[in-house]
Every structure is written in structure tokens, then in C-alpha cells.
N, CA and C atoms as a LAMMPS dump frame, in Angstrom:
ITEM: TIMESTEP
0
ITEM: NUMBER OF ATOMS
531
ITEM: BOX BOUNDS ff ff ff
-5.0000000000000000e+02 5.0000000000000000e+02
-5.0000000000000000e+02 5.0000000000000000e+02
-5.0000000000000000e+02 5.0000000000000000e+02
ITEM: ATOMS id mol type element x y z
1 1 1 N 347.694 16.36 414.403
2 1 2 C 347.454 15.112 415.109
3 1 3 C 348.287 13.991 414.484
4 2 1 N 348.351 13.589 413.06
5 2 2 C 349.349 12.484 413.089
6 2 3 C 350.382 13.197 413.139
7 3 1 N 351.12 14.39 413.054
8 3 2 C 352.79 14.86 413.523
9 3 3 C 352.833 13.948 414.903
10 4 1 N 351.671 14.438 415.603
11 4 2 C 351.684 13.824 416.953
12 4 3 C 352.08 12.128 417.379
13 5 1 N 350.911 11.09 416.201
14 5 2 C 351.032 9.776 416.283
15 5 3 C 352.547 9.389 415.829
16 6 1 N 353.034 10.279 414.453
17 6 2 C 354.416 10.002 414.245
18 6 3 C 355.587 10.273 415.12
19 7 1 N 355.405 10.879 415.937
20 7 2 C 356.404 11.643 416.9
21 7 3 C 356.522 10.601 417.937
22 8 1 N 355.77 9.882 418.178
23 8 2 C 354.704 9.098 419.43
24 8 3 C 355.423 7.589 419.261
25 9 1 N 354.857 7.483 417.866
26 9 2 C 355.269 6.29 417.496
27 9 3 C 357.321 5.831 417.484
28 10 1 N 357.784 6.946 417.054
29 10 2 C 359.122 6.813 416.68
30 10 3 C 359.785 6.554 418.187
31 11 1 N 359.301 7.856 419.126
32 11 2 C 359.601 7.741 420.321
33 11 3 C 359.626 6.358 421.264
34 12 1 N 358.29 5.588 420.869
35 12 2 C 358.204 4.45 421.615
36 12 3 C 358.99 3.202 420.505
37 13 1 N 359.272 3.532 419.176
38 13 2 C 360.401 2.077 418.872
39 13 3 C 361.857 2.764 419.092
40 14 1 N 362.066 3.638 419.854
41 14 2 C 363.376 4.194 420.305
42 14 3 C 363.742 3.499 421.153
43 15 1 N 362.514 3.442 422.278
44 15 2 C 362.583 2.929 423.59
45 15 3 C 362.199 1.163 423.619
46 16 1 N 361.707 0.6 422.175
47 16 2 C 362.178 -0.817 422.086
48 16 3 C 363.144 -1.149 421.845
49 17 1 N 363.928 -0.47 421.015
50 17 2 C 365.553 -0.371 420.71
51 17 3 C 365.961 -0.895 421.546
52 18 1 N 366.191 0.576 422.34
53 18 2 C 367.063 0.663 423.401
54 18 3 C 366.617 -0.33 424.428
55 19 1 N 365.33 -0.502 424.876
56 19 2 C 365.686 -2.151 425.873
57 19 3 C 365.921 -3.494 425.503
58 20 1 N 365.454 -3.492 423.999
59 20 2 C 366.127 -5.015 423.639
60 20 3 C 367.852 -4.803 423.612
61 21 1 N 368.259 -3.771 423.185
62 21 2 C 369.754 -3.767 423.589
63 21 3 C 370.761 -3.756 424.853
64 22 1 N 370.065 -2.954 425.529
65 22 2 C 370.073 -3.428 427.382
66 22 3 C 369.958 -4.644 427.914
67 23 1 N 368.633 -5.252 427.645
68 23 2 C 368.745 -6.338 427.831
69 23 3 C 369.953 -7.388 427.161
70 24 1 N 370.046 -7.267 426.367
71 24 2 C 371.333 -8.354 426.135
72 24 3 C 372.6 -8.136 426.261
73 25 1 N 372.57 -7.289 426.98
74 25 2 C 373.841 -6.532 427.785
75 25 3 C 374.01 -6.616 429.17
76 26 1 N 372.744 -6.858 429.716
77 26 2 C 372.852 -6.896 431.093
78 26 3 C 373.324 -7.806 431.812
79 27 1 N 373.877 -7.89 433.197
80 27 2 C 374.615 -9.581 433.212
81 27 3 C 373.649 -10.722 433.765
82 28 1 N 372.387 -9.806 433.916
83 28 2 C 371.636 -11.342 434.166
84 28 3 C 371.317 -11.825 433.363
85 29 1 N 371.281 -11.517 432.235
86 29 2 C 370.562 -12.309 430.654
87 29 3 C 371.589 -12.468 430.101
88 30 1 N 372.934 -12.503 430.673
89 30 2 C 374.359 -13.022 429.77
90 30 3 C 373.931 -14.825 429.455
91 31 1 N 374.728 -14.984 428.125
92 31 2 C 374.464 -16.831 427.992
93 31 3 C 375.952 -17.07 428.555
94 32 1 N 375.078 -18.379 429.55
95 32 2 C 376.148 -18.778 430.315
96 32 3 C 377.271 -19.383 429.444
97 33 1 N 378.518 -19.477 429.869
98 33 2 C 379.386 -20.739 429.229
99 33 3 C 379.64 -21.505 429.823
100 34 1 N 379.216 -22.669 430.252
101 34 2 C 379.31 -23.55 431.261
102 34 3 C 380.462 -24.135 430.883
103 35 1 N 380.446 -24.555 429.71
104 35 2 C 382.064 -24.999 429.761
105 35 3 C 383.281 -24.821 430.209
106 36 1 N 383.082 -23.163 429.647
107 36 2 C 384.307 -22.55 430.463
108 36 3 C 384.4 -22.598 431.863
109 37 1 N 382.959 -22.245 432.131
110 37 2 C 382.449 -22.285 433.69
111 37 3 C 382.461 -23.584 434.726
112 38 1 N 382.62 -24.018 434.226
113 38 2 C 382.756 -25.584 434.869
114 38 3 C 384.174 -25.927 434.72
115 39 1 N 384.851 -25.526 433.612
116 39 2 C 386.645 -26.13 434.103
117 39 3 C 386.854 -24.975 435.004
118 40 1 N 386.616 -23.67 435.344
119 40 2 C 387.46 -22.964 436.686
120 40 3 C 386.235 -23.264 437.802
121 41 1 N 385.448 -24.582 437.968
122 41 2 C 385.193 -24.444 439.36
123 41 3 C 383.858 -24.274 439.904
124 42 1 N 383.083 -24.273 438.757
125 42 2 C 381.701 -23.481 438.999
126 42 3 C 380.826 -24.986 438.074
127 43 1 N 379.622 -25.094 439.408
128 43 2 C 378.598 -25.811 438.417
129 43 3 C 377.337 -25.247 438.405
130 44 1 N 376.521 -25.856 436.888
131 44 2 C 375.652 -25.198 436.46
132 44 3 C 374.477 -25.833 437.556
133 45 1 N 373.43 -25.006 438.16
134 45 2 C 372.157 -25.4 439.251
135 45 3 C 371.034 -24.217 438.477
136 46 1 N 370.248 -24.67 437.562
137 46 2 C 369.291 -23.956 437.014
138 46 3 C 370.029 -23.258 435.976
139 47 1 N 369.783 -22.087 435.774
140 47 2 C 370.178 -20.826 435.389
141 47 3 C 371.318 -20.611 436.134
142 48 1 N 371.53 -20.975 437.124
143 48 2 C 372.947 -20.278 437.749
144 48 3 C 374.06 -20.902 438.275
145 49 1 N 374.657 -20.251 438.455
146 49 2 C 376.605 -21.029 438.19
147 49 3 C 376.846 -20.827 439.989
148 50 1 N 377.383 -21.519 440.442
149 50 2 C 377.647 -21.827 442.083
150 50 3 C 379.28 -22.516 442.082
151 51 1 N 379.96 -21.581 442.94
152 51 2 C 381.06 -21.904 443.026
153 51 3 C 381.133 -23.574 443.783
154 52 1 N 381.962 -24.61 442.756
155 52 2 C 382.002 -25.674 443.638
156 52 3 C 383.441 -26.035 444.634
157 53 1 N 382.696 -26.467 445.601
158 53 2 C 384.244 -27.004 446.802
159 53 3 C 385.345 -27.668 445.225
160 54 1 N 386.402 -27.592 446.195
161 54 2 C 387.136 -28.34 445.705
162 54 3 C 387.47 -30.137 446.248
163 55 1 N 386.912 -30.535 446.503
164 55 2 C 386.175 -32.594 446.844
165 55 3 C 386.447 -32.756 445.349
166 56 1 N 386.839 -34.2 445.358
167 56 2 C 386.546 -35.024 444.276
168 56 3 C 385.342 -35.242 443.667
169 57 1 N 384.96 -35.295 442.598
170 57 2 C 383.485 -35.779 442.283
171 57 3 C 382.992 -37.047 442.813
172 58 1 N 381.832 -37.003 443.142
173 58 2 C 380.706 -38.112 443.999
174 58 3 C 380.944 -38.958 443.209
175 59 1 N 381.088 -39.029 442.159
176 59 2 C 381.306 -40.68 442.034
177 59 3 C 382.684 -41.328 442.254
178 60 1 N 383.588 -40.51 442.224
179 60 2 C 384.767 -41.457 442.339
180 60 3 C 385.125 -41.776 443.636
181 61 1 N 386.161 -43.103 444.307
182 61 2 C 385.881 -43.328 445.41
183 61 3 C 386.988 -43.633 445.75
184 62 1 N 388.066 -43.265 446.41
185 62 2 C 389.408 -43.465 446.428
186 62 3 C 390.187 -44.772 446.324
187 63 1 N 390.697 -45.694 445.827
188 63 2 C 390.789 -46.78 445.855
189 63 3 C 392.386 -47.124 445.562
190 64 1 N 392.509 -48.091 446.234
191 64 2 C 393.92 -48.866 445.815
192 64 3 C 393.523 -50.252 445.542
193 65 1 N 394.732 -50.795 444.578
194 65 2 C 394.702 -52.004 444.335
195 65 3 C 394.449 -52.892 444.644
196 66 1 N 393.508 -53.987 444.398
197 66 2 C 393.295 -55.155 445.467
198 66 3 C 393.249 -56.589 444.784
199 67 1 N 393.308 -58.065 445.148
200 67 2 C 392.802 -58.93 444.974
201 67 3 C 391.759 -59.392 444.832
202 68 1 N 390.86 -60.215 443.9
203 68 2 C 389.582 -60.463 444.228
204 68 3 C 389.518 -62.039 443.463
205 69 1 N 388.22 -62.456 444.185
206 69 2 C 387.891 -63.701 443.28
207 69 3 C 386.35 -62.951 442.468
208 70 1 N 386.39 -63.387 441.169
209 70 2 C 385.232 -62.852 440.113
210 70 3 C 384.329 -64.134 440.311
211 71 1 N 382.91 -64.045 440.437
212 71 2 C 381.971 -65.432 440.899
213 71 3 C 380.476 -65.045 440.294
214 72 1 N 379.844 -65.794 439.682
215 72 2 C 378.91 -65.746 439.421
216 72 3 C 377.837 -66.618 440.098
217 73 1 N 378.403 -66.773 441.14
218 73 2 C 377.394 -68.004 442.607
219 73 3 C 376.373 -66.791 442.596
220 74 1 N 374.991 -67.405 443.054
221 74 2 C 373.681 -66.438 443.689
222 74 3 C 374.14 -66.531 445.335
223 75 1 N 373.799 -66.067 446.18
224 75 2 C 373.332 -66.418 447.47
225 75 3 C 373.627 -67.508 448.115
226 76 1 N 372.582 -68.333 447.669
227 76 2 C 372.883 -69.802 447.709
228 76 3 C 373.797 -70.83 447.452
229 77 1 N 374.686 -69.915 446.697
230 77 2 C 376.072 -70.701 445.92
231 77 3 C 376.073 -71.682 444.926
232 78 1 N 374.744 -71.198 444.482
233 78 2 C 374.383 -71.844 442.562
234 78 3 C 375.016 -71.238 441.84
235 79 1 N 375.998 -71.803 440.851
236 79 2 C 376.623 -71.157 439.662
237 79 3 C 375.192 -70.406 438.75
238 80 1 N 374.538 -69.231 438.682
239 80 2 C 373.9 -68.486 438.054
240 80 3 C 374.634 -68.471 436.604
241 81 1 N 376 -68.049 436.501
242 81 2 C 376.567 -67.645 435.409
243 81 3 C 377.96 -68.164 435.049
244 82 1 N 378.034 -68.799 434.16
245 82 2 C 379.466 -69.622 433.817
246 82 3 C 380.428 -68.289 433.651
247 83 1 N 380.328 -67.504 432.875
248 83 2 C 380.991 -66.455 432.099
249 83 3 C 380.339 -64.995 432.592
250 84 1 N 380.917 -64.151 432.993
251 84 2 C 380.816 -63.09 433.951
252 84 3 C 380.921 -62.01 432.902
253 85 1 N 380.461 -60.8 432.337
254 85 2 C 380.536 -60.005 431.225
255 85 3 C 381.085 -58.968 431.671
256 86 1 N 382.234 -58.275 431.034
257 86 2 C 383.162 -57.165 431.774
258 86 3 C 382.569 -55.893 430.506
259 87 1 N 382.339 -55.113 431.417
260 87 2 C 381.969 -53.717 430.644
261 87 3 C 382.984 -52.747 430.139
262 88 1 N 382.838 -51.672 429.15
263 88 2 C 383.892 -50.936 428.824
264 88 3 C 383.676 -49.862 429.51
265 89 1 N 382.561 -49.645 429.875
266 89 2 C 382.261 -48.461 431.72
267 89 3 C 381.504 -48.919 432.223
268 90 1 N 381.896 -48.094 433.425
269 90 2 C 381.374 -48.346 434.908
270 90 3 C 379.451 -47.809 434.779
271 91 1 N 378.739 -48.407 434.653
272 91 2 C 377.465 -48.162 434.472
273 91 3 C 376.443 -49.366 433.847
274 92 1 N 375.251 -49.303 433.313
275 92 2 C 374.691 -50.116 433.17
276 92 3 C 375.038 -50.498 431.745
277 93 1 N 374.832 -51.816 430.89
278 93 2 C 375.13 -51.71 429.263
279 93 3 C 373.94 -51.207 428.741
280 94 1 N 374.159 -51.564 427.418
281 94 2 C 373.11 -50.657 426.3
282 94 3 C 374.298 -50.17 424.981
283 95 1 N 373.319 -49.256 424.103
284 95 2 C 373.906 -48.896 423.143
285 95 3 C 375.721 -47.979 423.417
286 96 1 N 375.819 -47.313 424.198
287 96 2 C 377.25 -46.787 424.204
288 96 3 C 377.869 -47.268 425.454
289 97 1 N 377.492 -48.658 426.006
290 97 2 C 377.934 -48.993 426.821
291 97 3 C 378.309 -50.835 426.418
292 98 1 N 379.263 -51.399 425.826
293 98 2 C 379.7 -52.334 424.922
294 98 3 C 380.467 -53.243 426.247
295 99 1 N 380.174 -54.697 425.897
296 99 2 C 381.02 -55.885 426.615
297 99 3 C 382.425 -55.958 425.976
298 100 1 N 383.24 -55.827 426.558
299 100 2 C 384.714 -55.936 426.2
300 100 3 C 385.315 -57.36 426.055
301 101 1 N 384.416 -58.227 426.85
302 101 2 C 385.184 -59.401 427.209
303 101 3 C 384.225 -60.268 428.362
304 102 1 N 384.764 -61.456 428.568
305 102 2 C 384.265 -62.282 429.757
306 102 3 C 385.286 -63.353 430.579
307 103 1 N 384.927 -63.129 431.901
308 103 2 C 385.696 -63.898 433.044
309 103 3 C 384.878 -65.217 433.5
310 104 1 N 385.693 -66.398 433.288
311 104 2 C 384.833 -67.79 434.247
312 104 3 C 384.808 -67.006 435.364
313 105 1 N 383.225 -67.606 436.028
314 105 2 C 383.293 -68.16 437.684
315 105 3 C 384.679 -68.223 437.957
316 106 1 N 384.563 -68.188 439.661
317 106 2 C 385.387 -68.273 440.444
318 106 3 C 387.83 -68.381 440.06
319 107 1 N 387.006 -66.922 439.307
320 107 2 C 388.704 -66.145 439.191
321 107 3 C 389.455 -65.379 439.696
322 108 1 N 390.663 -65.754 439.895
323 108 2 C 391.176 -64.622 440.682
324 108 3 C 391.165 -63.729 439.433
325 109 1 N 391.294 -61.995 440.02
326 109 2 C 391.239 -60.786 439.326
327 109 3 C 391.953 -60.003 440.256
328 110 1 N 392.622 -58.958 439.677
329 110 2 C 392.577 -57.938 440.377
330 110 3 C 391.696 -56.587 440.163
331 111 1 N 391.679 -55.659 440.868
332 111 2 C 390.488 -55.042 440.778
333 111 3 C 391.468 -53.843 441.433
334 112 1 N 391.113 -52.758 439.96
335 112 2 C 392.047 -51.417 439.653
336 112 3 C 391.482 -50.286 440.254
337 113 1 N 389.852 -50.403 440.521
338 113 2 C 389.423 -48.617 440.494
339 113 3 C 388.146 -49.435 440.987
340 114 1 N 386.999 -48.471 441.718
341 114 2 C 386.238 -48.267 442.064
342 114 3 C 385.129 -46.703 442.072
343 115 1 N 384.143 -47.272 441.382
344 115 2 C 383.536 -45.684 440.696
345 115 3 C 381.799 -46.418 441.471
346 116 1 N 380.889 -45.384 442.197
347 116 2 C 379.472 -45.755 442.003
348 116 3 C 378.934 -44.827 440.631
349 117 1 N 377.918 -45.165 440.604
350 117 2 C 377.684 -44.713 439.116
351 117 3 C 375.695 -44.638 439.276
352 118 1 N 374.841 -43.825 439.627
353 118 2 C 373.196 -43.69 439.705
354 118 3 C 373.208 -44.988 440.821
355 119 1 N 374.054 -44.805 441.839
356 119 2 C 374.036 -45.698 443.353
357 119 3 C 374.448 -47.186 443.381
358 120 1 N 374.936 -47.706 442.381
359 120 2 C 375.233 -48.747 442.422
360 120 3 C 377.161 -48.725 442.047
361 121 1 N 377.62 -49.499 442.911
362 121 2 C 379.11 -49.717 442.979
363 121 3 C 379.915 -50.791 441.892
364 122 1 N 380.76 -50.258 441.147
365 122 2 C 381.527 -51.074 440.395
366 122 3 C 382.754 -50.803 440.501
367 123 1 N 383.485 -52.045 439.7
368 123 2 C 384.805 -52.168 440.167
369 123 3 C 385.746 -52.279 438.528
370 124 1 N 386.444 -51.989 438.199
371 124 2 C 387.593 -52.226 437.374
372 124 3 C 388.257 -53.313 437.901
373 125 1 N 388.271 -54.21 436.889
374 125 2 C 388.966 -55.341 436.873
375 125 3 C 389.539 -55.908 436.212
376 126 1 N 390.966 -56.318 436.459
377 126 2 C 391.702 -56.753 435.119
378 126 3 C 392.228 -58.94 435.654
379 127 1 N 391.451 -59.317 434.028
380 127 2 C 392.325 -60.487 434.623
381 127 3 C 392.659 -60.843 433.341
382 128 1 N 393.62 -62.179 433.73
383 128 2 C 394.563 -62.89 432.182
384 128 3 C 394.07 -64.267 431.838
385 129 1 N 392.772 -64.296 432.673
386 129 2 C 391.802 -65.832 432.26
387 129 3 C 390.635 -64.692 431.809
388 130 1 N 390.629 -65.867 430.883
389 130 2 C 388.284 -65.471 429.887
390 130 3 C 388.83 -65.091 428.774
391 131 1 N 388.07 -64.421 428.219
392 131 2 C 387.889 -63.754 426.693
393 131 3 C 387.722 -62.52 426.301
394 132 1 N 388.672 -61.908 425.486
395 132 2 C 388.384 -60.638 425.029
396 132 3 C 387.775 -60.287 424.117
397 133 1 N 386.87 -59.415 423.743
398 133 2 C 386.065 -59.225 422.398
399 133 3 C 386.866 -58.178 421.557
400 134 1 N 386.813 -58.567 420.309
401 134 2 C 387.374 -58.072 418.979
402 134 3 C 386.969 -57.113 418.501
403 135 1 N 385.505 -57.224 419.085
404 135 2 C 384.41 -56.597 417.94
405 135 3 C 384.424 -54.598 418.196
406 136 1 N 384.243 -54.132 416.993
407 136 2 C 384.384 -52.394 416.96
408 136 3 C 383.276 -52.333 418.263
409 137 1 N 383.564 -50.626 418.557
410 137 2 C 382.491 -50.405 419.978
411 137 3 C 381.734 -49.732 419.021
412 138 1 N 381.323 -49.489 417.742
413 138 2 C 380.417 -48.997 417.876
414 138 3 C 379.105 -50.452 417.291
415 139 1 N 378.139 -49.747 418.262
416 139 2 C 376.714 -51.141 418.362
417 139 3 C 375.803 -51.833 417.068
418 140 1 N 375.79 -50.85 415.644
419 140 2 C 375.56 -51.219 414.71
420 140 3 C 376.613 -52.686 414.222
421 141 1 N 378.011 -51.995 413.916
422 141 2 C 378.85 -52.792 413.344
423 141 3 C 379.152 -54.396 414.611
424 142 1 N 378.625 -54.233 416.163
425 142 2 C 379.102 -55.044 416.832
426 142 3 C 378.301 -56.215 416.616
427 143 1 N 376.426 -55.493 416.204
428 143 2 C 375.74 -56.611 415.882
429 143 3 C 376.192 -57.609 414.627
430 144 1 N 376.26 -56.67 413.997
431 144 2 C 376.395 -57.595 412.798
432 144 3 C 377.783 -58.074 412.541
433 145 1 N 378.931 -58.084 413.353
434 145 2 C 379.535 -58.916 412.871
435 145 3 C 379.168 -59.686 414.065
436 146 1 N 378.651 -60.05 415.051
437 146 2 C 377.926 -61.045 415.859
438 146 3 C 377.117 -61.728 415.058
439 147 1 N 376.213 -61.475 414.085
440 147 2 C 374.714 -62.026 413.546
441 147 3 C 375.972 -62.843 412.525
442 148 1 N 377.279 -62.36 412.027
443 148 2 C 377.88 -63.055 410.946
444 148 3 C 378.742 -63.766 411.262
445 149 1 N 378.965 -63.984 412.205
446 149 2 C 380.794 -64.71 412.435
447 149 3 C 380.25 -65.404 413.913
448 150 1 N 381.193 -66.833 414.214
449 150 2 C 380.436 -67.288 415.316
450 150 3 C 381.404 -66.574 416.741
451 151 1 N 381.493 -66.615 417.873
452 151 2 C 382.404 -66.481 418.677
453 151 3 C 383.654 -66.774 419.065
454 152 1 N 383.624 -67.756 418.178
455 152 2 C 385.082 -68.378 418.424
456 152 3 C 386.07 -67.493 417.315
457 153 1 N 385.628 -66.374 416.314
458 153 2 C 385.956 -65.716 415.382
459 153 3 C 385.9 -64.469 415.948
460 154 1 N 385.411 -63.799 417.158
461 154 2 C 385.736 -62.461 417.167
462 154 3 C 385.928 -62.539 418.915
463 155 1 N 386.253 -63.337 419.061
464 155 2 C 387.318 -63.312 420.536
465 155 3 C 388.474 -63.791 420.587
466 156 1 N 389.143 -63.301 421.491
467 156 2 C 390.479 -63.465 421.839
468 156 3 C 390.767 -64.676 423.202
469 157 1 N 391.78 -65.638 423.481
470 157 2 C 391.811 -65.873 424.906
471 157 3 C 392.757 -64.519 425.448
472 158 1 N 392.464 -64.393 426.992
473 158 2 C 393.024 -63.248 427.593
474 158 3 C 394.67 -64.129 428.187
475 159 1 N 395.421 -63.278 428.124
476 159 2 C 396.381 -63.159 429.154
477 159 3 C 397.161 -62.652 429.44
478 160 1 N 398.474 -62.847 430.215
479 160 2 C 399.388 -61.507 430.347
480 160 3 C 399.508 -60.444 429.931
481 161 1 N 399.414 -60.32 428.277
482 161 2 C 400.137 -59.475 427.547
483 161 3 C 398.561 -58.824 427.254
484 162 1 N 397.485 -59.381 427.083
485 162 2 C 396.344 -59.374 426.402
486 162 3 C 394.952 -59.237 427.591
487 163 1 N 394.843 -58.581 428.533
488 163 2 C 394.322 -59.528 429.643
489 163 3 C 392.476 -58.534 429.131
490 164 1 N 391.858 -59.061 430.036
491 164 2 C 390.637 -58.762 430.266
492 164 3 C 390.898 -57.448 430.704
493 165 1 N 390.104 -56.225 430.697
494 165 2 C 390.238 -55.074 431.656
495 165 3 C 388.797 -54.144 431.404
496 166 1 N 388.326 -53.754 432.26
497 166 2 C 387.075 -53.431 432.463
498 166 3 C 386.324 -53.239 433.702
499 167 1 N 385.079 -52.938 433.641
500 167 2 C 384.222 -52.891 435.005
501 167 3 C 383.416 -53.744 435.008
502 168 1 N 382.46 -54.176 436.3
503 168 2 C 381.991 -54.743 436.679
504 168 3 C 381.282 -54.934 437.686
505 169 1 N 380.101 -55.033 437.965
506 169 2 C 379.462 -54.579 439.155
507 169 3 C 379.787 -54.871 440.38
508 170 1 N 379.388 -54.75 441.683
509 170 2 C 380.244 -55.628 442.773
510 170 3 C 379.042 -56.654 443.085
511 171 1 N 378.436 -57.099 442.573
512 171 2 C 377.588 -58.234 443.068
513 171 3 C 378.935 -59.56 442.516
514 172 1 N 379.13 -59.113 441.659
515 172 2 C 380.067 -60.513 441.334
516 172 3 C 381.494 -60.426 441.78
517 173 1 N 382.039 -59.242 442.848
518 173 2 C 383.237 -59.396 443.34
519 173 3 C 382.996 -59.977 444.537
520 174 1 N 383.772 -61.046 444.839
521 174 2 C 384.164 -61.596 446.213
522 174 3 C 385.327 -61.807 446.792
523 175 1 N 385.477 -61.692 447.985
524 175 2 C 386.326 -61.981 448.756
525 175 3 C 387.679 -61.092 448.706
526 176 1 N 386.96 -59.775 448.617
527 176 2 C 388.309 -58.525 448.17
528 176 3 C 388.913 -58.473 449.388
529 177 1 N 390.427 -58.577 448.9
530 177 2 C 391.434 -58.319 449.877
531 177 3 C 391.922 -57.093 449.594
């Protein structure tokens, strides 16, 4: 009788062996590489890889160059905002999302690119009026040389050579030509 349990026993961690090794052989329990898998074409939906069209990605939006005036009027055509804050991306700010610079009210700009970004539309905009910021992007070092130095010490004026360039939401673009 234990020849039997030993015989029994060996037999059945043969057969754990052998399916934990199957299993990680098989191609449905392969680990995906999305990386790889995603530069030839394929995006990740759960667990599984789906060949994608070839379309541009949803956020980008075909655009050519245009004119604009930059405005910080409400509705009503109250100056809300003297100085207009240009982002270093197209999205909302916060910690990895840093002010580059600022445009007066009612400037001409031109306006480079157009991206929506979680449904809201922004614009790339470059102009050679306002202010450029100095300060490193990363958000520790931006505070504190803000908390230490006044503004007139870690901005630039913008222009030709130097200009403003960035995004910006389209509530404050007007009058795009």
C-alpha cells in the first residue's frame, strides 16, 4: 500500500510539472509585449492585442498655420486676465505639466498645431510679445526658485529670436484666421 501512495504520488507531481510547463508555453498565457506590439500596429484592449486601422491618433487634428488674437475677455468682454499662461503641453497644468511663459490680452499670435486632449481643444501658439520663464521644468526646483527670486529674475521678455511657444486652451483664442 504505500509502494502504491508513492507511485500515486510521483505520478500526480509529474502531471503538475508537466501543466505548469504547458501552461507557460501556451499562446494564450504568453506575456504580452505591448511595446513591441503597439509600434507594428496593434493596441492593447484588456488582455488582448487588436489590430489597429491605420487613422491618425484621436487626438491629433490636422492643422495648418493660422493667425490669431490671444484674449483674456470673459463673454462679456471684461478683461478676466491681464497675462494669459502658455503651457509646455497640450493638457491641463499640475506637477509634469509646467507654464513656459505668458501672453498680454489682446495679441496677435500665431497658432502652430492643434491637439484635443480628455475633450477639450488646444492650440500651440507662438508669439514675440509676453514673457518667457527661465525656470527648470522640473516642479520641486521651479518652486523654489519662485519662493526665492522675484519675477523680474527668472523671466525673459519674448521676441523674435526668443518668442513665447506653447499651448493653450481655445477659450482664449480669438478671431482665428
Amino acid at each position: 500500500m504505500t509502494k502504491l501512495l508513492k507511485i500515486i504520488g510521483i505520478v500526480f507531481l509529474i502531471f503538475i510539472v508537466v501543466g505548469i510547463i504547458g501552461s507557460k508555453n501556451s499562446p494564450n498565457n504568453k506575456k504580452l509585449d505591448v511595446k513591441k506590439s503597439i509600434e507594428e500596429g496593434y493596441k492593447k484592449e484588456g488582455e488582448v492585442l487588436k489590430k489597429e486601422s491605420k487613422t491618425e491618433p484621436t487626438n491629433k487634428i490636422e492643422f495648418t498655420k493660422k493667425e490669431a488674437i490671444l484674449s483674456g475677455k470673459d463673454e462679456s468682454g471684461k478683461i478676466v486676465l491681464q497675462d494669459i499662461n502658455i503651457w509646455g503641453k497640450a493638457g491641463s497644468g499640475g506637477i509634469d505639466n509646467v507654464t513656459i511663459g505668458t501672453v498680454p490680452d489682446n495679441t496677435k499670435i500665431e497658432v502652430l498645431d492643434k491637439k484635443t486632449v480628455e475633450g477639450f481643444v488646444f492650440y500651440r501658439i507662438k508669439s514675440s510679445v509676453g514673457k518667457v520663464s527661465m525656470l527648470p521644468t522640473n516642479f520641486g526646483a521651479r518652486k523654489k526658485a519662485m519662493d526665492k527670486l522675484p519675477q523680474s529674475e527668472w523671466t525673459v521678455e519674448a521676441d523674435p529670436d526668443f518668442p513665447v511657444d506653447g499651448w493653450v486652451i481655445e477659450d482664449f483664442v480669438t478671431n482665428l484666421k
